[in-house]
C-alpha positions in Angstrom: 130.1 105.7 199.6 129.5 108.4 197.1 131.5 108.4 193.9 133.2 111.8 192.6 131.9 112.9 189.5 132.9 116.3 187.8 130.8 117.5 185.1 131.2 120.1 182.7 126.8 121.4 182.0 127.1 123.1 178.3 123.6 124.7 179.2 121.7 127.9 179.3 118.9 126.9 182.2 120.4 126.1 185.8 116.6 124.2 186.1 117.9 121.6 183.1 121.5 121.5 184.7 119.4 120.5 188.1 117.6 117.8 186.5 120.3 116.3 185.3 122.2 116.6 188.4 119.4 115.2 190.6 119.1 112.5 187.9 122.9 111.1 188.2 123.2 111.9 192.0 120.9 109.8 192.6 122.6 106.9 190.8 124.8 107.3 193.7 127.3 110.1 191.8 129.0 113.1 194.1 128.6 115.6 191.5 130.5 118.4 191.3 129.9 120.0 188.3 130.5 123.8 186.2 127.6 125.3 184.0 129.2 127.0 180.9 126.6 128.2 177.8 128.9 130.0 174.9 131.9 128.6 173.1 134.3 130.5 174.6 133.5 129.8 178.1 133.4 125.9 177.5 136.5 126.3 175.8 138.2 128.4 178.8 136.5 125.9 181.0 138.6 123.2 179.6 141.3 124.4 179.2 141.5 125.3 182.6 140.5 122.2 183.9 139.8 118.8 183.3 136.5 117.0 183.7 134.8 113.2 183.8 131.9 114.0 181.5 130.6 116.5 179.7 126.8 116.9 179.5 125.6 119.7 176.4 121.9 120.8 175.5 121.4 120.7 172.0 119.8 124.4 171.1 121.4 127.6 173.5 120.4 130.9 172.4 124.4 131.4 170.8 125.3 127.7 171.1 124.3 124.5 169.9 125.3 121.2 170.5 127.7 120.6 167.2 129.1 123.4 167.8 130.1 122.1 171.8 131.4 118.8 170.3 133.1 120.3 168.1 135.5 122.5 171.2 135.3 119.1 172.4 137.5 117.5 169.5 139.5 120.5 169.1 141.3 119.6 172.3 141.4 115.7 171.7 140.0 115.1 175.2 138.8 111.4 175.7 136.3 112.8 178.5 132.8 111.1 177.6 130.1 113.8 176.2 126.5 113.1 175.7 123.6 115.3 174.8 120.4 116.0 177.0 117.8 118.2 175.3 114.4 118.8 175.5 113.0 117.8 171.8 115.1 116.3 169.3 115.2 115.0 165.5 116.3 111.7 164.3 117.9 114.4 161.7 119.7 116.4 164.8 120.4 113.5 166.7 122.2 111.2 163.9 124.1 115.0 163.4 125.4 114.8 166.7 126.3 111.5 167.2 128.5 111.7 163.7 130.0 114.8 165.1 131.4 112.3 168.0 129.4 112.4 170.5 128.6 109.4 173.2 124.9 109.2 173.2 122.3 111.4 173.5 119.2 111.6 175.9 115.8 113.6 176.0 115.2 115.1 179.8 111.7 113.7 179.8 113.2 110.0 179.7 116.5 110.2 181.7 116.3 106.6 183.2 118.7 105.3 181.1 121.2 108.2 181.6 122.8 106.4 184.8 123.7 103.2 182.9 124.5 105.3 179.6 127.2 107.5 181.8 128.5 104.4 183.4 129.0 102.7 180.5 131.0 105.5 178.8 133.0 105.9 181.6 133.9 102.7 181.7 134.8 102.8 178.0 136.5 106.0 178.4 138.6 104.3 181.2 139.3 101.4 179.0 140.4 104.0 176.6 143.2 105.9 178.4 144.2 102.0 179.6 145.1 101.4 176.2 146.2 104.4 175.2 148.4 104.7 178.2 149.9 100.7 177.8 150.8 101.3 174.1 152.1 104.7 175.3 154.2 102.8 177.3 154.5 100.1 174.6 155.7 103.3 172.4 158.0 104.4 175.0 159.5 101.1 175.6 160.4 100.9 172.0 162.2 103.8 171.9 164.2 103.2 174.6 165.2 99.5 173.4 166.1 101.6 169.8 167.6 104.2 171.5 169.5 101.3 173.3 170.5 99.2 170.4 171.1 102.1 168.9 173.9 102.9 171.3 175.4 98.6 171.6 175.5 99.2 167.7 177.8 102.3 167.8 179.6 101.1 170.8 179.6 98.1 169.2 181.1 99.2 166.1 182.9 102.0 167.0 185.2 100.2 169.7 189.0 100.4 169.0 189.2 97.1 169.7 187.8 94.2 167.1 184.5 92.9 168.9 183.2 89.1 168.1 180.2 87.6 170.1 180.4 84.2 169.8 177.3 82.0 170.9 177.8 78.3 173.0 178.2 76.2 169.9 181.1 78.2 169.0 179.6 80.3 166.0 179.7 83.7 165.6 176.7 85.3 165.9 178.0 88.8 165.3 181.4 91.1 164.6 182.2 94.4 164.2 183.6 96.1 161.6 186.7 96.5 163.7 187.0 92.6 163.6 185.9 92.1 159.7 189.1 94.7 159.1 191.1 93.2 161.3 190.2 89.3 160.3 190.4 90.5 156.3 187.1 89.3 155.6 183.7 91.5 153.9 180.6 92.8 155.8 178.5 90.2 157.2 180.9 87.3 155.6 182.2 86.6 159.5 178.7 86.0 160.8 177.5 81.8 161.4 180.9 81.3 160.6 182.6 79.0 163.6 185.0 81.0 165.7 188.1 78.7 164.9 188.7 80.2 161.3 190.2 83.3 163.6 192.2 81.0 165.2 195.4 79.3 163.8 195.1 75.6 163.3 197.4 74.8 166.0 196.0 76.5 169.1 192.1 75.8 168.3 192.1 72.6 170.5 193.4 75.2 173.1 190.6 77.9 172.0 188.1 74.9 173.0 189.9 74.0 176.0 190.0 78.0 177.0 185.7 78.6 175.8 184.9 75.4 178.0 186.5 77.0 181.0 185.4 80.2 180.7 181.6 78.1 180.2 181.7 77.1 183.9 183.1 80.3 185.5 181.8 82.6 182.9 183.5 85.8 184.2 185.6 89.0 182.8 189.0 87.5 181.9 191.8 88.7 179.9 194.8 86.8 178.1 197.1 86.9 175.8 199.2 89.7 177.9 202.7 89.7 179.0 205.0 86.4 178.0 201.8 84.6 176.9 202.1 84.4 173.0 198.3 84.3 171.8 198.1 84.5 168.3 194.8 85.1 165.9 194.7 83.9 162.1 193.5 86.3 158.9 191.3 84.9 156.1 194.6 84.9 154.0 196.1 82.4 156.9 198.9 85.5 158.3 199.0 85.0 162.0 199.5 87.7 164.5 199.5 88.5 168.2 196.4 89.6 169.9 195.4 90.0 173.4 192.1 89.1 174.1 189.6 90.3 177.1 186.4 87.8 177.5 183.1 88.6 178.9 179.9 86.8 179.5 176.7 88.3 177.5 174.6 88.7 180.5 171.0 88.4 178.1 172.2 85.3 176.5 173.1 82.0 178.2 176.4 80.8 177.0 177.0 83.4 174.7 180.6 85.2 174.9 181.5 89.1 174.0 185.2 88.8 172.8 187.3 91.5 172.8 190.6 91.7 170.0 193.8 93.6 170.4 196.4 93.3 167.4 199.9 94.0 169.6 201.9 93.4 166.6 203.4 96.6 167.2 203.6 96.4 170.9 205.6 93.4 170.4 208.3 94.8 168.0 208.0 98.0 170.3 209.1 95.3 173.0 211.5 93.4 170.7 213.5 97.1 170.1 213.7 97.9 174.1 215.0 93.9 174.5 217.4 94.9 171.5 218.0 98.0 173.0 219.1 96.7 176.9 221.2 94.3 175.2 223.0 96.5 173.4 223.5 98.5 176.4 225.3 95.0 178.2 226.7 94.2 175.7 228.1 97.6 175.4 229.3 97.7 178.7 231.1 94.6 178.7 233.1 95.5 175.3 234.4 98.6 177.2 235.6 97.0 180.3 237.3 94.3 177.6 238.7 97.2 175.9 240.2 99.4 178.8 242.3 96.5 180.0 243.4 95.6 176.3 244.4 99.4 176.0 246.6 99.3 178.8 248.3 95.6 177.3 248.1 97.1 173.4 250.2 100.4 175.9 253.0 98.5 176.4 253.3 96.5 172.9 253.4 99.5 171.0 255.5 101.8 173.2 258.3 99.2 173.1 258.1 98.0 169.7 258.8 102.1 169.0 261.9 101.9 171.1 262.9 98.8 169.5 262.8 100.5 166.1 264.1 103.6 167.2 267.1 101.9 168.1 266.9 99.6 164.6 269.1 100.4 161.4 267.1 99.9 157.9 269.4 96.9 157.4 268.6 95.3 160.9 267.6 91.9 160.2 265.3 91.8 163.2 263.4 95.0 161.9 261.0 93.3 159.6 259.3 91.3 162.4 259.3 94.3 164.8 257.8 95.9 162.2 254.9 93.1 162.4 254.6 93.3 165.7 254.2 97.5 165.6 251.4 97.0 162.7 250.0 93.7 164.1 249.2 96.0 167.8 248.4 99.1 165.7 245.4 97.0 164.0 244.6 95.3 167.6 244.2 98.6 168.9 241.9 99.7 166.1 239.4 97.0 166.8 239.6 98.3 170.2 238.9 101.7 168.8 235.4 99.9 167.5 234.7 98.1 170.5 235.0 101.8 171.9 232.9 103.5 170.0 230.1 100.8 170.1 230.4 101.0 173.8 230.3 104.8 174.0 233.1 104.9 175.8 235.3 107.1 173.0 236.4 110.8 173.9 235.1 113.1 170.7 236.0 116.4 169.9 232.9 117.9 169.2 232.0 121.0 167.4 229.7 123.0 165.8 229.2 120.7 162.0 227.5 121.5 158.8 227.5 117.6 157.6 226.8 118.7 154.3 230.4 119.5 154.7 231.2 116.4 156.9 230.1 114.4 154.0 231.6 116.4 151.3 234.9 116.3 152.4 234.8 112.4 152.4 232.9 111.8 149.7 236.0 111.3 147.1 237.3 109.1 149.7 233.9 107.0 149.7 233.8 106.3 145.7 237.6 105.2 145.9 236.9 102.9 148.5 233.7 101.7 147.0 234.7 100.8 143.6 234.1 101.8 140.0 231.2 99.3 139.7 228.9 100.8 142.7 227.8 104.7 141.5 227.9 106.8 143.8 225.2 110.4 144.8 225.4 112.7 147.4 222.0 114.8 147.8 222.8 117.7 150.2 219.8 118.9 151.5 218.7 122.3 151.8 219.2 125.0 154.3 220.2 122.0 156.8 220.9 122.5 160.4 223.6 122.6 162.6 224.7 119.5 164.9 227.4 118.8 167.5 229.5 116.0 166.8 233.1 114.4 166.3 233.6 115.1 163.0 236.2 112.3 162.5 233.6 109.9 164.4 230.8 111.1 161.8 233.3 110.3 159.0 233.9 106.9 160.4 230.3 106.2 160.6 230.2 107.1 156.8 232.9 105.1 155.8 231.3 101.8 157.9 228.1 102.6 155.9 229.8 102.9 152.5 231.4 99.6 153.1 228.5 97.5 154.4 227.0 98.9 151.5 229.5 97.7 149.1 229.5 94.4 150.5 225.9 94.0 149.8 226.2 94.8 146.2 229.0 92.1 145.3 227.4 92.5 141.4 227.6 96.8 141.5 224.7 98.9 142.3 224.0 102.4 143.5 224.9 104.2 146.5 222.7 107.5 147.7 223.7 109.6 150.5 221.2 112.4 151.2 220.9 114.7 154.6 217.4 116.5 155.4 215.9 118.2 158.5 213.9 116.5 160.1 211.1 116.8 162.9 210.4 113.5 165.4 207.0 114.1 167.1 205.2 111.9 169.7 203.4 108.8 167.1 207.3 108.3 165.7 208.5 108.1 169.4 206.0 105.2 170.3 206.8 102.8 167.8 210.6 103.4 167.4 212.7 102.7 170.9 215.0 104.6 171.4 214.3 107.6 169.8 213.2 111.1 171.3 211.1 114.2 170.0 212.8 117.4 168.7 214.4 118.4 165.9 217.2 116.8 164.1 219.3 116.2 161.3 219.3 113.1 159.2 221.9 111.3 157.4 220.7 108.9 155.2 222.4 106.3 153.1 220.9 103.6 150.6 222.3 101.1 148.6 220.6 98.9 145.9 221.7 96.0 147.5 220.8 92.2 148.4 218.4 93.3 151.4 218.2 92.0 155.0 215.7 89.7 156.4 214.2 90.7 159.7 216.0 88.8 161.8 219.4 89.7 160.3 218.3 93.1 161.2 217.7 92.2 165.0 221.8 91.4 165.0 223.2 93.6 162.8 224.0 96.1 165.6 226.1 93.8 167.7 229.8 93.4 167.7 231.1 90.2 166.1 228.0 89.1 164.1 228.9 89.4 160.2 226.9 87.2 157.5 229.8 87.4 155.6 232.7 84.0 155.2 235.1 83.6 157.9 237.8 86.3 157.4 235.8 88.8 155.2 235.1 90.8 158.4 235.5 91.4 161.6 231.6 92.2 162.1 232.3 95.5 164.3 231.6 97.9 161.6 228.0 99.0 162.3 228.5 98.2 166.2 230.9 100.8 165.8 228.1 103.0 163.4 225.5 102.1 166.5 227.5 103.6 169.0 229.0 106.7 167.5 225.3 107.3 166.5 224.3 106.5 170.2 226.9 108.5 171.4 226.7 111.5 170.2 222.8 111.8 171.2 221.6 110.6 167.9 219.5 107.2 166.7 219.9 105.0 163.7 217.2 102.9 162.5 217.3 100.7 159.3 215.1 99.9 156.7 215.5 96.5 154.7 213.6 94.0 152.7 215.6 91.0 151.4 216.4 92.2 147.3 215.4 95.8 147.9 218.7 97.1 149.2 218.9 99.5 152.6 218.3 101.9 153.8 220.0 103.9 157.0 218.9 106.9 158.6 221.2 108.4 161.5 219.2 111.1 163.3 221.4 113.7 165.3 220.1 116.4 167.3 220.0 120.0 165.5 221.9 122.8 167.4 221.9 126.4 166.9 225.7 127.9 166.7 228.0 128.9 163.7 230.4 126.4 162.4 233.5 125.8 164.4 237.0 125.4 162.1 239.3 123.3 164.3 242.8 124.6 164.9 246.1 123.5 163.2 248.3 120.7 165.6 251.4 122.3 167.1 254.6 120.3 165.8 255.9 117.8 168.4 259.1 118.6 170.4 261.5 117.6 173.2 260.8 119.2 176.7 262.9 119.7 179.7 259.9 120.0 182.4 259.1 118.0 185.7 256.4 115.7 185.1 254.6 113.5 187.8 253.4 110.3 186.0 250.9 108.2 187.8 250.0 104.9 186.7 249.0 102.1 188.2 250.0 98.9 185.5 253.7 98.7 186.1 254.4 97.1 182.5 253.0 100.7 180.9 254.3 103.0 183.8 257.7 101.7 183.4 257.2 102.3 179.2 255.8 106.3 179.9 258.2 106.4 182.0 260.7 105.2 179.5 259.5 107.6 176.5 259.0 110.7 178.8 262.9 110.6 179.2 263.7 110.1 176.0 261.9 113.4 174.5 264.3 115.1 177.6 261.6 114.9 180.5 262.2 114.7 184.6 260.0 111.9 185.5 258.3 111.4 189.1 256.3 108.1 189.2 254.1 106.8 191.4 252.2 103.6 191.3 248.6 104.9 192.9 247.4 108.1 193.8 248.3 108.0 197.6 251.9 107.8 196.2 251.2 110.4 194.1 249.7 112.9 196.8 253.2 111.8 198.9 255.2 113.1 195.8 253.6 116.4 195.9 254.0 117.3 199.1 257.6 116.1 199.7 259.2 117.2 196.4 261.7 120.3 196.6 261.2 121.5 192.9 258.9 122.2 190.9 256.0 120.0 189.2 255.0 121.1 186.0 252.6 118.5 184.7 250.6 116.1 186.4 250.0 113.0 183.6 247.4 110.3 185.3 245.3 107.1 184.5 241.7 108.0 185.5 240.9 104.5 186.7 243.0 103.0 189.3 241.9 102.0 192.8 242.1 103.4 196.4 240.7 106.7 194.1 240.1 108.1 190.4 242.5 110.3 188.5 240.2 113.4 189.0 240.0 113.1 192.6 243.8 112.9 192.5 244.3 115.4 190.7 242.2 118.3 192.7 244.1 117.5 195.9 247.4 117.4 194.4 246.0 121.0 192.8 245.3 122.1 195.9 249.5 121.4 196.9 250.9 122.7 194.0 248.1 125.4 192.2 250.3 125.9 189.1 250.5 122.0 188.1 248.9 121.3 185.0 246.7 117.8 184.5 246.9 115.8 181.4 244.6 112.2 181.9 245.1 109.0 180.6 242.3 106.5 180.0 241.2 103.6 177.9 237.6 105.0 177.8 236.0 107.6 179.0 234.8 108.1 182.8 232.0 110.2 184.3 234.3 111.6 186.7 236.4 113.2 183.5 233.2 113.4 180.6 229.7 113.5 180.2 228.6 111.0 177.7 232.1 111.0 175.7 232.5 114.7 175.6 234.9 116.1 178.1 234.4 118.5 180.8 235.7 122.1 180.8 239.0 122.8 180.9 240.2 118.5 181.1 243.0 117.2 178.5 242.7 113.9 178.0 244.9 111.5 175.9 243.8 108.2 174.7 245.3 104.6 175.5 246.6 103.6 173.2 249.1 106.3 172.2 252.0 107.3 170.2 255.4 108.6 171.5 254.5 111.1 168.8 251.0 112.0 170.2 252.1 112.0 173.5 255.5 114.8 173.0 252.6 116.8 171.0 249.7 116.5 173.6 252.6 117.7 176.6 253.3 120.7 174.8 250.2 121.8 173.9 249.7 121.9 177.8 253.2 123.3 178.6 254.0 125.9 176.2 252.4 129.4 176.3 249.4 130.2 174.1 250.6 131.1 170.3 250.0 135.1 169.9 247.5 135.4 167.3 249.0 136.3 163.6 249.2 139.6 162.7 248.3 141.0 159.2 
């Protein structure tokens, strides 16, 4: 079979292209070949096409051979081009060969042509062979740069810290993630064996973990959820890490280790821990509280009546006396077992706490002491909140105490307020908290310090570091949940010998400043009142006191009994006074059917803590009066006529 052969003839006689023809067909060539005899034809010839060999006379009327190798170069072909020519000088022919030509022939002795053409074929084969393997050679090596190129910034530019660690153990290589992370200089982590990440006591583990992970080398993770996996510094600190394995599938036995620092993931978990049990805690000082209430009712109610009824020179006065101040200080703990449970009713407003603070600050230094200097830093066009003004006074006064405490030597006390704006990256790492705009409270003493663990407690009623009867270890329980419950946060900052630091954060609100209004001055009534209450010890006491400031009394011991009142008695009801809490149904729901018998009744509740079904978180719904347990005969008469007498016309100029 006939072999293809396409030939370029740089010639001016078709006879000398048909010699040459003749001549290589019949080495057994299938010539197809293009006669071309100027520059610019040869050089439109190739670029329009692409040939096997080119075959060039030496002298054309406008074209020699030099000049056609010469087109030939220009376009860097590797086709193979010899001369053929008629008469030639060893002069012309060492010329053309050093202008790069193959070989050159004269057409009265072509027998050599035939081997002469296969042989430059064959070399011009071998050519593009090796020029198209180290093409591909080229190629490859790019693509492994390109490649390492991208491991080395994936490799480097991982969040996480990135170790490979070979089967002996040793590191082999670590990003700079890891040298940041581990504390030690570039390269310095390399050959070194993997156990200096690991603390001492878990490295027999490590082993036990890398020889598992040798016979089922597949993607793992660990370190997550209650596993406590912990990774050691050059300076020795330890610190929890998660850490996700993988095989290194072009080494044998070689590991790619992943690092996660969750040091803040874990105090982000510690605060929601603190957090929920705060919240039971919380919720079990409230329940503890209602029923004292109700007991601390009936102590104080009859220890009134007993000294109402007392000369000055009663002997028996003193110790009633002790038993009225005794239950008023038992129902100020309660108070603080309130407030940390969020179960207080406040009387919110509209504050400026530059004012808040302000008007206590005098108070503060008294209570303080000469030795501890005291500052007040207002801050500067600060915003509005909505708060209990007395509660926000408490929590100032629990601050300024704690405070005190921890400077037994003297010391200074700052108390600044700012405006301040939460965003998102303070939300993750503080529980608890919430983005917006707030206000900020904070106070700072020069104090002894806290350690972190004191710091995980100080929140929670009853702990105190202070000697068995300095405290009663509810005064920052009671700080936590004003704080809490008036939408706010409170975080601390402490380091044991560099004093505290609290910062309350309450919500910012717009609204002017609301003045509350002066009390009306207690006095005796003469009105039918419908007392429901569902301890018997405290109904009989109401009961008792409502008569004595000049009251008709209807009582009933639950609300069905209650209801029954309404509907069978023949006068008139003026004021419906209730517990919230009692069983078969709540005050509210009591109240709204009795409403419905008798429109005109008015509703005055009584509760130890607040209810959802009379508040929303502390603050009261529209239009409820509450008063709370424990009470005065004093509060009480003022409470009742605040409900039962007309509104006061407004003063006139």
């Amino acid at each position: 079979m006939r072999k293809p052969l396409k030939v370029l003839f740089v010639d001016d006689s078709e006879d000398d292209v048909h010699l040459v023809k003749s001549q290589l067909e019949s080495c057994g060539w299938d010539v197809d070949g293009e006669r071309v005899d100027t520059r610019e034809a040869m050089a439109a010839a190739l670029d329009r096409s692409s040939y096997d060999l080119i075959v060039s006379d030496y002298h054309m009327p406008r074209f020699r051979a030099p000049e056609a190798v010469a087109v030939w170069k220009e376009r860097g072909l590797d086709t193979p081009i010899v001369v053929v020519t008629g008469t030639i000088g060893e002069e012309q022919a060492v010329e053309v060969l050093r202008a790069g030509a193959h070989d050159f022939f004269l057409k009265d002795r072509l027998s050599r042509l035939c081997s002469a053409v296969e042989r430059e074929l064959r070399e011009a084969e071998k050519r593009r062979t090796l020029e198209r393997t180290e093409r591909e050679r080229e190629e490859a090596l790019q693509r492994l740069a390109r490649s390492e190129r991208l491991f080395h910034d994936l490799f480097e530019s991982a969040p996480d810290a990135t170790v490979i660690v070979d089967g002996q153990g040793v590191i082999r290589a670590a990003s700079r993630q890891a040298e940041r992370l581990f504390g030690y200089e570039p390269q310095e982590l390399n050959g070194r064996p993997v156990e200096a990440l690991i603390p001492s006591a878990a490295r027999s583990g490590y082993r036990e973990l890398r020889e598992q992970f040798g016979e089922a080398p597949t993607p793992r993770f660990t370190g997550a959820g209650p596993q406590n996996l912990f990774a050691a510094r050059k300076d020795g600190t330890t610190f929890p890490v998660e850490i996700s394995l993988s095989p290194l599938t072009t080494e044998a036995d070689t590991i790619v280790a992943a690092v996660r620092d969750i040091t803040a993931r874990r105090e982000l978990e510690e605060q929601f821990r603190q957090v929920q049990k705060m919240e039971a805690v919380g919720r079990l000082a409230g329940g503890v509280a209602h029923d004292f209430n109700n007991i601390l009712g009936v102590i104080l109610g009859h220890s009134q009546i007993l000294l109402g009824g007392m000369g000055a020179d009663d002997p028996r006065r003193a110790r009633v006396e002790q038993i009225l101040s005794a239950s008023e200080r038992a129902a100020g703990l309660t108070r603080q077992l309130l407030a940390f449970s969020r179960r207080q009713v406040f009387e919110t407003r509209v504050l400026d706490l530059n004012d808040t603070v302000a008007a206590v600050i005098k108070m503060i230094g008294r209570l303080i002491g000469e030795d501890v200097g005291l500052t007040f830093r207002p801050g500067e066009s600060l915003g509005r909140v909505r708060a209990d003004p007395t509660q926000i006074e408490q929590v100032l006064m629990n601050l300024a105490v704690n405070a005190r405490d921890a400077m037994p030597d003297g010391g200074r006390l700052a108390i600044e307020t700012a405006n301040a704006v939460i965003d998102d990256d303070y939300v993750r790492v503080h529980a608890g908290s919430a983005a917006g705009r707030y206000v900020c409270i904070a106070v700072t003493d020069t104090g002894q310090g806290m350690t972190r663990e004191v710091q995980t407690h100080i929140f929670e009623p009853f702990f105190t570091t202070k000697e068995p009867g300095k405290g009663t270890g509810l005064g920052l329980s009671t700080v936590y949940g004003i704080v809490k419950q008036s939408d706010g946060f409170i975080y601390v900052y402490s380091e044991p010998g560099h004093g505290t630091t609290f910062k309350i954060y309450l919500p910012a609100v717009e609204g002017e400043v609301e003045r509350p209004a002066e009390p009306l001055p207690p006095r005796r009534g003469s009105e039918t009142i419908l007392l429901v209450e569902d301890e018997e010890g405290l109904r009989e006491l109401i009961g008792e006191l409502l008569v004595e400031n000049g009251y008709h009394v209807l009582t009933a011991e639950n609300p069905t009994r209650a209801i029954q009142i309404a509907e069978q008695h023949q006068g008139a009801i003026h004021l419906l006074l209730t517990d919230v809490v009692m069983p078969q149904m709540n005050g509210r729901e009591m109240a709204g059917r009795v409403k419905k018998l008798r429109p005109d009744v008015r509703v005055l509740y009584m509760s130890g803590y607040t209810e959802d079904a009379i508040a929303h978180r502390g603050v009261l719904d529209a239009g409820v009066s509450l008063i709370s347990k424990p009470f005065t005969q004093e509060s009480l008469a003022r409470k009742l006529r605040e409900l039962l007498d007309p509104p006061r016309a407004p003063e006139q100029d």
